[in-house]
BAFI-3210 file (N, C-alpha, C; in Angstrom, 3 decimals, decimal comma, padded with zeros to 6 digits):
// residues 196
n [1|2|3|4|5|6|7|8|9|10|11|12|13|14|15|16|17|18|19|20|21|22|23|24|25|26|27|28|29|30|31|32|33|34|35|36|37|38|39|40|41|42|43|44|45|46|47|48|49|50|51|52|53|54|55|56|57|58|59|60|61|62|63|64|65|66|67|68|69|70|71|72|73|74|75|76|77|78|79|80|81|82|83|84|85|86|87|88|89|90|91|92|93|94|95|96|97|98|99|100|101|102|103|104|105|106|107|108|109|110|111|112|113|114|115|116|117|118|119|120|121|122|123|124|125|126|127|128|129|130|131|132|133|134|135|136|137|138|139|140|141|142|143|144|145|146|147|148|149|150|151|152|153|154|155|156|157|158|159|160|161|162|163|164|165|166|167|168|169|170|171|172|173|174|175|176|177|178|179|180|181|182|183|184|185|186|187|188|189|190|191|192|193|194|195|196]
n.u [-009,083|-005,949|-002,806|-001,399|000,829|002,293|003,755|003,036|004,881|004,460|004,936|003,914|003,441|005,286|004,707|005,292|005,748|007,884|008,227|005,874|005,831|008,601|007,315|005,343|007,484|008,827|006,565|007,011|005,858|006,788|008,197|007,339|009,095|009,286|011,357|011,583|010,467|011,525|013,871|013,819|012,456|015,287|017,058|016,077|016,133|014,818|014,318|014,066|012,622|013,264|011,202|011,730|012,766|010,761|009,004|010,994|011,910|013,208|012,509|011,194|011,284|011,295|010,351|007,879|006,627|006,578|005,095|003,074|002,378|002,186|002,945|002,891|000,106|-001,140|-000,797|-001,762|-004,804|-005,666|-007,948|-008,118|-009,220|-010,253|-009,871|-008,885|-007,528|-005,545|-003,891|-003,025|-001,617|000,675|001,763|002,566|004,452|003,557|003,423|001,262|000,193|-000,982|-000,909|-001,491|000,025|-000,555|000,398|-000,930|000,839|001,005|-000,951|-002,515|-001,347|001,391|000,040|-001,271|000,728|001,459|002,451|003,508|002,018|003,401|004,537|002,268|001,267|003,335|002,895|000,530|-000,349|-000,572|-000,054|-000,055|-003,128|-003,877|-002,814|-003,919|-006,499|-006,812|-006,224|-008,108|-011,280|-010,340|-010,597|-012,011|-009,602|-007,088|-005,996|-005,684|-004,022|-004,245|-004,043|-001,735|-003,564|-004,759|-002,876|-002,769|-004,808|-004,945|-002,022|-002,701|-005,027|-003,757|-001,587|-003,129|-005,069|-003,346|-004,127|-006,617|-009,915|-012,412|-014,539|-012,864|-011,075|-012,982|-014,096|-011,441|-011,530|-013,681|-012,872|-010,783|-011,770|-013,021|-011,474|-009,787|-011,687|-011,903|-009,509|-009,397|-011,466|-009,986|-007,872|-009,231|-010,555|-008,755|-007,180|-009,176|-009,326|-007,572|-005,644|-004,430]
n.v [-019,089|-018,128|-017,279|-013,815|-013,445|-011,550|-008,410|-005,108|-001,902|001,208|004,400|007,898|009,112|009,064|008,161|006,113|003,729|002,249|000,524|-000,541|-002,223|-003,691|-005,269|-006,311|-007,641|-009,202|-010,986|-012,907|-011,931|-011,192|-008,209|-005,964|-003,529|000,503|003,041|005,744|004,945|001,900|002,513|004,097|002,350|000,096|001,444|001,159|-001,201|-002,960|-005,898|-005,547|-006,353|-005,229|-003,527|-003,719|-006,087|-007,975|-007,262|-007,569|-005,246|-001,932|001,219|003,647|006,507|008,925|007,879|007,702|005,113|002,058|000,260|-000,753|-003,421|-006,670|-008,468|-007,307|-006,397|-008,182|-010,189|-009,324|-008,914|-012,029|-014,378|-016,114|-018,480|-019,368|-021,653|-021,316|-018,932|-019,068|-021,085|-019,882|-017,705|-019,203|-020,246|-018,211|-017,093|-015,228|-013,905|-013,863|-010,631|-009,999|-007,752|-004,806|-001,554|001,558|004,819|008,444|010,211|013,963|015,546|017,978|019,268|019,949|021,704|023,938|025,012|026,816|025,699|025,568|024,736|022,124|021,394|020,544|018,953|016,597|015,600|014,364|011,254|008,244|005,576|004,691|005,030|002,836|001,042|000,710|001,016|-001,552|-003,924|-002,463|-003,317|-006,647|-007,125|-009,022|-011,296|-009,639|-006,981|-003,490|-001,118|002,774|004,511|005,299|005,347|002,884|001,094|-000,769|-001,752|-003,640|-005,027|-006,457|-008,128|-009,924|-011,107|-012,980|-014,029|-014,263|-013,487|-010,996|-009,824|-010,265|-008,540|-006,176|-005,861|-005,185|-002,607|-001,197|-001,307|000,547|002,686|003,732|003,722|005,776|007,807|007,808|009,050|011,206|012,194|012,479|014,074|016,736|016,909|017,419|019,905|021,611|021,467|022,559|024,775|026,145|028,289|028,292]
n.w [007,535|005,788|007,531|007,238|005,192|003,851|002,959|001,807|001,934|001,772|002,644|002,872|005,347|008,010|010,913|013,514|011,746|011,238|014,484|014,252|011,732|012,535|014,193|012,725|011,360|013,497|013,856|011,451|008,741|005,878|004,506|002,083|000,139|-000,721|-002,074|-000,164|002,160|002,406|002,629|005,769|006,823|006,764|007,981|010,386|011,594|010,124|007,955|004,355|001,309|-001,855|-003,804|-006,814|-006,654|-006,687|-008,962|-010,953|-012,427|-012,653|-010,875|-012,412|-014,591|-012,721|-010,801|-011,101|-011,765|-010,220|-008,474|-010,316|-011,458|-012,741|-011,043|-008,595|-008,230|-009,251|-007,009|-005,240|-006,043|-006,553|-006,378|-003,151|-003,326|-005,007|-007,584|-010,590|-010,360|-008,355|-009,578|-011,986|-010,491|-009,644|-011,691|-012,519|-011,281|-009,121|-006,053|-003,112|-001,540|001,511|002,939|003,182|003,846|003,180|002,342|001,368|-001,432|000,573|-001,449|-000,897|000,910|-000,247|-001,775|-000,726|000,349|-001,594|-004,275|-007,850|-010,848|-011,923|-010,072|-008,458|-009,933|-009,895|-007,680|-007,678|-006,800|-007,894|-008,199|-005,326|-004,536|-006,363|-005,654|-002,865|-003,407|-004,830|-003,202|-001,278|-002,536|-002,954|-000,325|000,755|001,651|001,657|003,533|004,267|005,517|005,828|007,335|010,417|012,776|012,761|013,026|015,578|016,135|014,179|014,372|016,928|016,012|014,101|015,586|017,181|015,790|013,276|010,942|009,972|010,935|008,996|009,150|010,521|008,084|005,992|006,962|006,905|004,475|003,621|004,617|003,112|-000,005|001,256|001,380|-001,071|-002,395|-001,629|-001,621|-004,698|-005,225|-004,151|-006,050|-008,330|-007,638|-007,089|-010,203|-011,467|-010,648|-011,862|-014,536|-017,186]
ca.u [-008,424|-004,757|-001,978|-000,815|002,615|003,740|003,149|003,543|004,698|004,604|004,114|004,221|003,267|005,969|004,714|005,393|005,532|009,240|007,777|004,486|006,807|009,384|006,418|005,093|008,618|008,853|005,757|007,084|005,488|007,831|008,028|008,379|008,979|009,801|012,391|012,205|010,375|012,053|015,601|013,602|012,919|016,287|017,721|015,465|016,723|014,186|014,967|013,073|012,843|012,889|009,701|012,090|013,393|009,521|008,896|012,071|011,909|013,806|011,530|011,448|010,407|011,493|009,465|006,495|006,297|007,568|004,328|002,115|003,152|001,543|003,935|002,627|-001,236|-001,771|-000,256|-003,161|-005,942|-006,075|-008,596|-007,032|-010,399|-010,704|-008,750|-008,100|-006,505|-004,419|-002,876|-002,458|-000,629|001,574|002,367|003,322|005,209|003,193|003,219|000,595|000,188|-001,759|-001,402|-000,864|000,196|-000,120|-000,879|-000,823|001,497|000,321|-000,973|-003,150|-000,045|001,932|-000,705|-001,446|002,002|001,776|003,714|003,405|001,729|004,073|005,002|001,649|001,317|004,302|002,551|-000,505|-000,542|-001,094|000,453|-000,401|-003,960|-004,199|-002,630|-005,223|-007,940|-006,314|-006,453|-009,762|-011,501|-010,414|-010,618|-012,270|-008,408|-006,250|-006,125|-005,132|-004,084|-003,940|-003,739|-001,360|-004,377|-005,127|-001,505|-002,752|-005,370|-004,295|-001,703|-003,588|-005,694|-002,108|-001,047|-003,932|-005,558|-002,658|-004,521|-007,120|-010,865|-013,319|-015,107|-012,184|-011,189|-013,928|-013,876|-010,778|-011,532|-013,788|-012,033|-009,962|-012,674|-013,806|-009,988|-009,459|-013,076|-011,761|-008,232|-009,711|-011,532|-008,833|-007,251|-010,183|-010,814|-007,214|-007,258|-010,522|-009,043|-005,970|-005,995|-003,111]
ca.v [-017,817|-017,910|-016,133|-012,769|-013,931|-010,619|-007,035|-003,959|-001,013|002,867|005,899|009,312|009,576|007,285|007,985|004,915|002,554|001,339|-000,102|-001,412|-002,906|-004,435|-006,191|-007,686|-008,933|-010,714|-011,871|-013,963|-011,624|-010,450|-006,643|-005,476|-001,614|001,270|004,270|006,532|003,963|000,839|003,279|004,403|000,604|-000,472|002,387|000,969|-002,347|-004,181|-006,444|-004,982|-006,609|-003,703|-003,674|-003,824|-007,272|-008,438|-007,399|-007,545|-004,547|-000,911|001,731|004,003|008,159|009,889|006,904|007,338|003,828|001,343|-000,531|-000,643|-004,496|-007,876|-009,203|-006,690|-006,718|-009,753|-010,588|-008,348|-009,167|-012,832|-014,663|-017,402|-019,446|-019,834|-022,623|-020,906|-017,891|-020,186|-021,759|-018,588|-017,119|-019,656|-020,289|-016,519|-017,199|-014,201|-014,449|-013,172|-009,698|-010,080|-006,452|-003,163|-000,157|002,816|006,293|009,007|011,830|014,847|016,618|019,166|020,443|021,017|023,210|024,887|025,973|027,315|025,339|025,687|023,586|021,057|020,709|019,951|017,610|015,537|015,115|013,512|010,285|007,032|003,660|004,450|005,049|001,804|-000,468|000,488|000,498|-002,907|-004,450|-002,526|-004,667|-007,595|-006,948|-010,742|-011,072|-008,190|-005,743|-002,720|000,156|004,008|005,708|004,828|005,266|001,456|000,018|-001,255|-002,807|-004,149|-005,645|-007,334|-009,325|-010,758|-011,687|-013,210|-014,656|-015,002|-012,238|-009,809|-010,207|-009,749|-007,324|-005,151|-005,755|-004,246|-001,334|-000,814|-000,954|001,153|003,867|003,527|003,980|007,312|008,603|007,856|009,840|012,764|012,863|012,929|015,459|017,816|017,219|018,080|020,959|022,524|021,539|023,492|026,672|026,270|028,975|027,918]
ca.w [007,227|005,760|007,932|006,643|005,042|003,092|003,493|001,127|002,684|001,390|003,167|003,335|006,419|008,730|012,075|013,938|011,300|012,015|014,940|013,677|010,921|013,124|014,854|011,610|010,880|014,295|013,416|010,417|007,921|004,866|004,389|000,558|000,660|-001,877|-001,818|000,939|003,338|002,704|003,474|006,631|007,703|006,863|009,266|011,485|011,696|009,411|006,703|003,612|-000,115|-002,652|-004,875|-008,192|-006,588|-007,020|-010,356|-012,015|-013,289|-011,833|-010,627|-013,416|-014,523|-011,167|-009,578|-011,429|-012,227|-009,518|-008,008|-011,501|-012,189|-012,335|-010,010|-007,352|-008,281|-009,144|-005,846|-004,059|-006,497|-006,756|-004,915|-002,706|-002,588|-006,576|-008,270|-011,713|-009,816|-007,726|-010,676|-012,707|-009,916|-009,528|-013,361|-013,300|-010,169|-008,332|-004,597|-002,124|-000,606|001,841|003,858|002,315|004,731|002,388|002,410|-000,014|-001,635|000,624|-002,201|-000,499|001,749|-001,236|-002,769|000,176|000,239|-003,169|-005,342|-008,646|-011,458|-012,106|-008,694|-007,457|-010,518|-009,555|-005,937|-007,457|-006,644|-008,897|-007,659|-003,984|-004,842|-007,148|-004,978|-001,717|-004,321|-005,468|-001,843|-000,894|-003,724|-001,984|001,500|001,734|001,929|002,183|004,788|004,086|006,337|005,180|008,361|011,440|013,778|012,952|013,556|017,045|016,281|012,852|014,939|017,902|015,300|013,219|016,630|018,020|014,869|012,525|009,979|010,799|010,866|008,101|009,626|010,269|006,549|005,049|008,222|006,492|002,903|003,706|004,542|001,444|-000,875|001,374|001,096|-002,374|-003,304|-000,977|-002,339|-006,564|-005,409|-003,941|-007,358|-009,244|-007,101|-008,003|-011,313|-011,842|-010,173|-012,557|-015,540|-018,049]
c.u [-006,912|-004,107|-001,513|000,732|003,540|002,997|004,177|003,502|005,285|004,067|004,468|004,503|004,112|005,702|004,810|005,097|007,196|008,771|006,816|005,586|007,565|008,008|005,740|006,007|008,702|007,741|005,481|006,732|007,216|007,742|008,773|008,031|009,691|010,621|012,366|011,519|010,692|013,747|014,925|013,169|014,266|016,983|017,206|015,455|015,937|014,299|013,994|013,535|012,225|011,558|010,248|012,849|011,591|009,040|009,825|012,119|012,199|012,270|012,181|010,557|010,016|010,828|007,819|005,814|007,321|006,271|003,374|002,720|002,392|001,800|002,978|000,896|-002,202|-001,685|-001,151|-004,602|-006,643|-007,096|-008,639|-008,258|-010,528|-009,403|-007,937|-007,336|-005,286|-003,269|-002,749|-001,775|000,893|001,926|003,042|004,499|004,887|002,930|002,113|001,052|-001,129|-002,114|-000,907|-000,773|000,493|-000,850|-000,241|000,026|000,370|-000,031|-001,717|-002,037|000,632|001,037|-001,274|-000,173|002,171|002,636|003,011|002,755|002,246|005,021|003,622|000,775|001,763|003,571|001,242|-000,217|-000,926|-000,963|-000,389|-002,517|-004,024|-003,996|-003,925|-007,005|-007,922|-007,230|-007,870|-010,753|-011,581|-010,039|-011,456|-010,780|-007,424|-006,549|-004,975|-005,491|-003,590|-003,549|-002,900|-002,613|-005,063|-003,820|-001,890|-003,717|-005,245|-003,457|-002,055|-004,239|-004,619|-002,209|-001,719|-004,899|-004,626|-003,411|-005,701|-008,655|-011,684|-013,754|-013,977|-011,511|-011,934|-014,587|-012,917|-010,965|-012,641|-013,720|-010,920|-010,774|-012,686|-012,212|-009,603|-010,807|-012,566|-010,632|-008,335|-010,560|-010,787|-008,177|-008,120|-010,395|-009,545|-006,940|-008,420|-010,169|-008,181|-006,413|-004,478|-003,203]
c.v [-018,041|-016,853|-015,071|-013,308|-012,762|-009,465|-005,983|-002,763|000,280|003,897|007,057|009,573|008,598|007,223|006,391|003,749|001,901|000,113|-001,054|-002,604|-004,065|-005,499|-006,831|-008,484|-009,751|-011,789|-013,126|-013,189|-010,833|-009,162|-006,244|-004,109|-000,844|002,405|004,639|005,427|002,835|001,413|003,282|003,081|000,057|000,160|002,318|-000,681|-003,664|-004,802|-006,535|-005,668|-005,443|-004,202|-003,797|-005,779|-008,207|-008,410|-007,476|-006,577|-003,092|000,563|002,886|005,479|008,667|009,158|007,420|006,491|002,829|000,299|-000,759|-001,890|-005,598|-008,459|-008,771|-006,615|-008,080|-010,536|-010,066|-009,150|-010,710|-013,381|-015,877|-018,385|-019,891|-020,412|-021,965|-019,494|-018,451|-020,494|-020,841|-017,629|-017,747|-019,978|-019,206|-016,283|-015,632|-015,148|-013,457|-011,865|-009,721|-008,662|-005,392|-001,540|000,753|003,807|007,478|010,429|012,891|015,896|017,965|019,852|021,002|022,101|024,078|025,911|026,783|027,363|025,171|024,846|022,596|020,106|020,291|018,544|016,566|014,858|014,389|012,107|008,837|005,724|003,520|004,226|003,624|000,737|000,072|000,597|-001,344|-003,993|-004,186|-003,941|-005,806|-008,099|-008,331|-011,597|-010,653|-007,826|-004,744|-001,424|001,176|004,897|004,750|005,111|004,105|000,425|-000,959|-002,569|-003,994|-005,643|-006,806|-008,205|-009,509|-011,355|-012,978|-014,197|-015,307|-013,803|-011,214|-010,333|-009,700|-008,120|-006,069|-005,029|-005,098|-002,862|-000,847|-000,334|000,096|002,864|004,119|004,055|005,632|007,999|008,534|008,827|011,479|013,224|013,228|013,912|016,839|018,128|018,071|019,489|021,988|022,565|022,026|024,681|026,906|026,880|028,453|028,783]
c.w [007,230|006,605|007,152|006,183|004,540|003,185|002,394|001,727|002,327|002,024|003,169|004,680|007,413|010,286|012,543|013,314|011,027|013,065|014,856|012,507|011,561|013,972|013,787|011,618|011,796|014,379|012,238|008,784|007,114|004,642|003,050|000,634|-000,800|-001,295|-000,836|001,995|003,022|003,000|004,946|007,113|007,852|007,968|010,449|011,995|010,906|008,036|005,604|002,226|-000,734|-003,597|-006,270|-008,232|-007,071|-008,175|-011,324|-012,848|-012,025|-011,713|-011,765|-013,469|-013,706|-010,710|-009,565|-011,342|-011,171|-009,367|-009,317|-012,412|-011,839|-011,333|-008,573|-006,955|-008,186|-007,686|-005,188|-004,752|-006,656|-005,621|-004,512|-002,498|-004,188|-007,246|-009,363|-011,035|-008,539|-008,582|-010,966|-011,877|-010,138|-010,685|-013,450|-012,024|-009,526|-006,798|-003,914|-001,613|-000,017|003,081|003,019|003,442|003,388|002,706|001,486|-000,288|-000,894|-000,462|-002,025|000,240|001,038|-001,997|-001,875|000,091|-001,098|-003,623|-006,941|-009,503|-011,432|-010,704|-008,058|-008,870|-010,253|-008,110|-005,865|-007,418|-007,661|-008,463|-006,275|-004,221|-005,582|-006,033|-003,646|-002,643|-004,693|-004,263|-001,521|-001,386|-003,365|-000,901|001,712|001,555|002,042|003,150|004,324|004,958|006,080|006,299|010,232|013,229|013,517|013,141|014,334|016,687|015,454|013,877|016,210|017,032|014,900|014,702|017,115|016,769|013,375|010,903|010,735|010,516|009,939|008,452|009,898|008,908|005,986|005,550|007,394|004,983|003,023|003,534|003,877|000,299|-000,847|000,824|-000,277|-002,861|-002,867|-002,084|-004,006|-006,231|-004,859|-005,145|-008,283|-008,895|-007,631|-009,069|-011,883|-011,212|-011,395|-014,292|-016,453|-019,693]
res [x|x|x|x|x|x|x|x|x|x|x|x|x|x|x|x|x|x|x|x|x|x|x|x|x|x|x|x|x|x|x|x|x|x|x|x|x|x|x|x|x|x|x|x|x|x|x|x|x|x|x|x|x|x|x|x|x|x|x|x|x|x|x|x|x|x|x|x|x|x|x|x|x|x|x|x|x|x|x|x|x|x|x|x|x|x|x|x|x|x|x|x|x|x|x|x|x|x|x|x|x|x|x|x|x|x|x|x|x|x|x|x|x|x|x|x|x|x|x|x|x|x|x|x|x|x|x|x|x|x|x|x|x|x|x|x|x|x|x|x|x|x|x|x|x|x|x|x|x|x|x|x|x|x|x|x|x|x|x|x|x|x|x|x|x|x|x|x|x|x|x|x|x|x|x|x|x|x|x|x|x|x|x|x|x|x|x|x|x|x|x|x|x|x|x|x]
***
């Protein structure tokens, strides 16, 4: 089992992931981050590569489009045990992600609050959703964590093993799958009330 070397990190939700964070980085792991949480790491003393430094390309249409890049997928999806995806990484000069902390535009809070069409459009979700679908997928090397009620343990395996254990891999992907089935249907559900 390869060590965790690089870590993608987006959230809505930032409870205690400064900390969790800062304990990857002393752990050696790299931390690539987007807009409002790679500001909220940096203000937190951790040294964050932007996600437009990875794909060479600026995050783009109010930050529609930032994570939706070979650079960043390919980097999740390859699988580090098969030769021709070995080489075709490295020809394309894609590097490993091997953790993904994400979690998703609250889009049920904004429509609770009753915001309007186009405001609870903007709050659906696309990248975040792809990339923990990405990772799920191949949780026989990723790990990906959606909810800060696995920080701890997340962390204790890195420490202690250098990545995390199968079995909590696919514990995790898991619960990726169920959260991505819940959250398309909250959408669906509002977009089937919605008279236009």
């Amino acid at each position: 089992m390869d060590k965790i070397e690089r870590a993608l990190i987006s959230v809505t939700d930032k409870t205690g992931i400064v900390d969790f964070v800062k304990e990857l980085e002393n752990l050696g792991i790299e931390i690539i981050s987007t807009g409002g949480t790679a500001r909220v790491l940096r203000e937190g003393g951790v040294k964050v590569i932007e996600i437009s430094e990875i794909t060479g390309f600026p995050e783009i249409l109010e930050g529609r489009v930032k994570t939706l890049h070979p650079k960043v997928h390919g980097g999740i999806l390859f699988k580090r045990d098969k030769e021709d995806h070995v080489k075709t990484v490295k020809e394309h000069n894609i590097k490993p992600i091997d953790l993904i902390v994400v979690n998703l535009y609250a889009f049920e809070k904004v429509v609770k609050k009753g915001a309007d069409l186009d405001t609870a459009v903007e709050n659906i979700d696309i990248g975040g959703p792809t990339l923990i679908r990405a990772g799920a997928k191949n949780f026989k090397y990723v790990t990906v964590v959606v909810s800060p009620e696995d920080y701890t343990r997340v962390l204790e395996e890195i420490k202690k093993y250098g990545n995390t254990t199968l079995k909590t891999r696919i514990e995790l992907a898991r619960k990726v799958f169920k959260l991505t089935s819940e959250y398309d249907q909250m959408i669906f559900n509002y977009l089937s009330s919605v008279t236009v």
